[in-house]
Every structure is written in C-alpha cells, then in structure tokens.
N, C-alpha and C positions, 0 to 999 in steps of 0.2 A: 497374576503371580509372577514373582521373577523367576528366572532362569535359573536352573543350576548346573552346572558345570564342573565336574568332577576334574580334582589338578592331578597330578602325577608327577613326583619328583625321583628326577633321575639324577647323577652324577654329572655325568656329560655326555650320556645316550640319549639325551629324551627326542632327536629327530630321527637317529637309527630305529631308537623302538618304536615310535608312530608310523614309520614307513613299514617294519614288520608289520605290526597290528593292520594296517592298512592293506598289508596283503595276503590277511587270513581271513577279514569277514568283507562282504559285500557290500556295496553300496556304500567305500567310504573312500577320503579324502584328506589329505591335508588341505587346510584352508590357508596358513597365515605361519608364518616365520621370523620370529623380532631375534634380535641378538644385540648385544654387550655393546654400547658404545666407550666412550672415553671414558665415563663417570662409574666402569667398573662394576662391580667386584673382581668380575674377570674378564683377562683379555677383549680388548675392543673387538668384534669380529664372531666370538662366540656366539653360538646359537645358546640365547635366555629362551624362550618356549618357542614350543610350536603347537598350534591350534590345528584339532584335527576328529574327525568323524568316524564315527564305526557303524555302521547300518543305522543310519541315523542319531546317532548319541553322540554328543560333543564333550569332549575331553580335551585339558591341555597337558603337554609334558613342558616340564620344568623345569631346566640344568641349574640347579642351585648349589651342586655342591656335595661334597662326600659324607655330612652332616647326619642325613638323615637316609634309610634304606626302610624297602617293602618291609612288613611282620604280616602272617596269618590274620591278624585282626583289623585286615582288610581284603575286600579279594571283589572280583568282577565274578558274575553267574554269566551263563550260558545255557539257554532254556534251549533244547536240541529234540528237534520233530522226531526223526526217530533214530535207531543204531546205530545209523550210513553217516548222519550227521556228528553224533558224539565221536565217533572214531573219527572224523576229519577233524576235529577241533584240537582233540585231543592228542593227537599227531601233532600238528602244527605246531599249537598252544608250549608241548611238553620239549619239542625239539632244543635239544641243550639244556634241557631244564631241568627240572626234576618231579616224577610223577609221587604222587601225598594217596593219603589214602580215600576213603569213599566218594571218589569222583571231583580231589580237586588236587592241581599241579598249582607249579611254580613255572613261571617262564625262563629264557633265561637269562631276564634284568632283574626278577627276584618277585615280580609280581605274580600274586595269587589269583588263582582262575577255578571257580565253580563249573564242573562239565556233565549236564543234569540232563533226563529226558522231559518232554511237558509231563505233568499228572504225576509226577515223584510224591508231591504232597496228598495227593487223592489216595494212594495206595497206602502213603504210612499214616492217616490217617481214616485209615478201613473200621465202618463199625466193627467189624470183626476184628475183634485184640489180637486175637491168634494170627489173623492172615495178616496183619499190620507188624506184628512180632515175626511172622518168619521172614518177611521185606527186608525189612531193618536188618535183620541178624544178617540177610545175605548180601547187603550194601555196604554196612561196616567190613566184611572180607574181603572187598574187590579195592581197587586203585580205580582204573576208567571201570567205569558204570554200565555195565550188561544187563539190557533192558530184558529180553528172553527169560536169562537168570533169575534176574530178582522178582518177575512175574510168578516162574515155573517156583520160587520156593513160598511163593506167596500162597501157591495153590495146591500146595503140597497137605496132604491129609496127615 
C-alpha cells in the first residue's frame, strides 16, 4: 500500500509550526527542508516545506501562500491515556490559540486539534441509551474534556 502523508499548508509558518508541533509530542523530528529557488513563486531562499514527524506520523507543512487557511473540516485527533495527558495537550496545543468546544482547539496557525481520552467511543456508545445520553450531554458542556466528569454523569441515576 502506498504511503500517506498528510500536507499542511501554511502562509509562511509551516517550519515555525513543525518545530512547535515537534516540541509538543514525543518521538518527533524534523526530517527535511527544501526551499524556493530561482524558478519561484517565491523569493529564492524561502522555505517551500518541511518534512517532519510527530510520534511517528509523517506530515509536511507547506508555505504556499496566503491562498488557502485551516476550517473545522479538518482537524488532527489526540487519543490521550488519561487526564494528566489531555491537560498537557491541551495546554500546549491551545497556547495562543483558541479553545472550541467538546474537546477540540484551534492552535495558533489556525489548525484544528481533537483532545479525546482512549474509550470516548465505548462510553457514547453504551448499550445503555441513558448512560450514553448522560455522556454526551456532559461532553457537549465542557471545552477540554474531563474524563472524572463525563464518567460521574454517565453514572448518574
């Protein structure tokens, strides 16, 4: 199967935000660095992408231009073992940014970020409608995602 490799188009961030990114999850790297020579669009010299890893997953960012910007209708997840983890992501992640509602921000290049614990889908998909309905109702209320929380109303009589 080929690879895939999710791009990232930035203005003229995209090696600022890979070196953030790089210094919020583990086990990642910049790999590779090409930039603009004479034949343009922009300036000879400018960084065109940089290739780069986040706990394994290869991503490039992009400088293509002021053209195109992040929407909602795309966003990175963050599957988070447990509460210690969500709050450091979510910290990071939200720094300058701006925090959205049931557990997903905006960074602050404009990129959307899911900040979930594992087994989020186990619980809203509880045979029990009611304990799957009180989840829900108490996950749409929050911003960062309070695992305690949405347990304790799940288990609510």
């Amino acid at each position: 199967m080929p690879k895939i490799t999710p791009t990232l188009w930035f203005d003229t961030q995209g090696l600022e935000a890979a070196e953030f990114y790089c210094s919020v999850f583990p086990n990642s790297q910049i790999r590779a660095v090409t930039h603009y020579n004479e034949a343009g669009p922009r300036p000879a010299g400018t960084v065109l992408t940089v290739e780069f890893t986040l706990d394994g997953q290869d991503y490039t960012a992009l400088n293509g231009g002021p053209e195109f910007t992040f929407s909602e209708a795309i966003s990175l997840s963050v599957t988070c073992a447990d509460q210690k983890e969500i709050d450091y992501y979510w910290a990071r992640l939200s720094e300058g940014g701006e925090e959205g509602p049931c557990g997903w921000l905006k960074d602050k290049y404009g990129l959307s970020w899911q900040v979930a614990p594992e087994g989020m889908a186990e619980i809203l998909n509880d045979p029990d409608q009611s304990r799957a309905t009180r989840a829900m109702k108490a996950l749409m209320g929050m911003k960062k995602l309070d695992i305690a929380a949405i347990k304790a109303a799940a288990d609510q009589d």
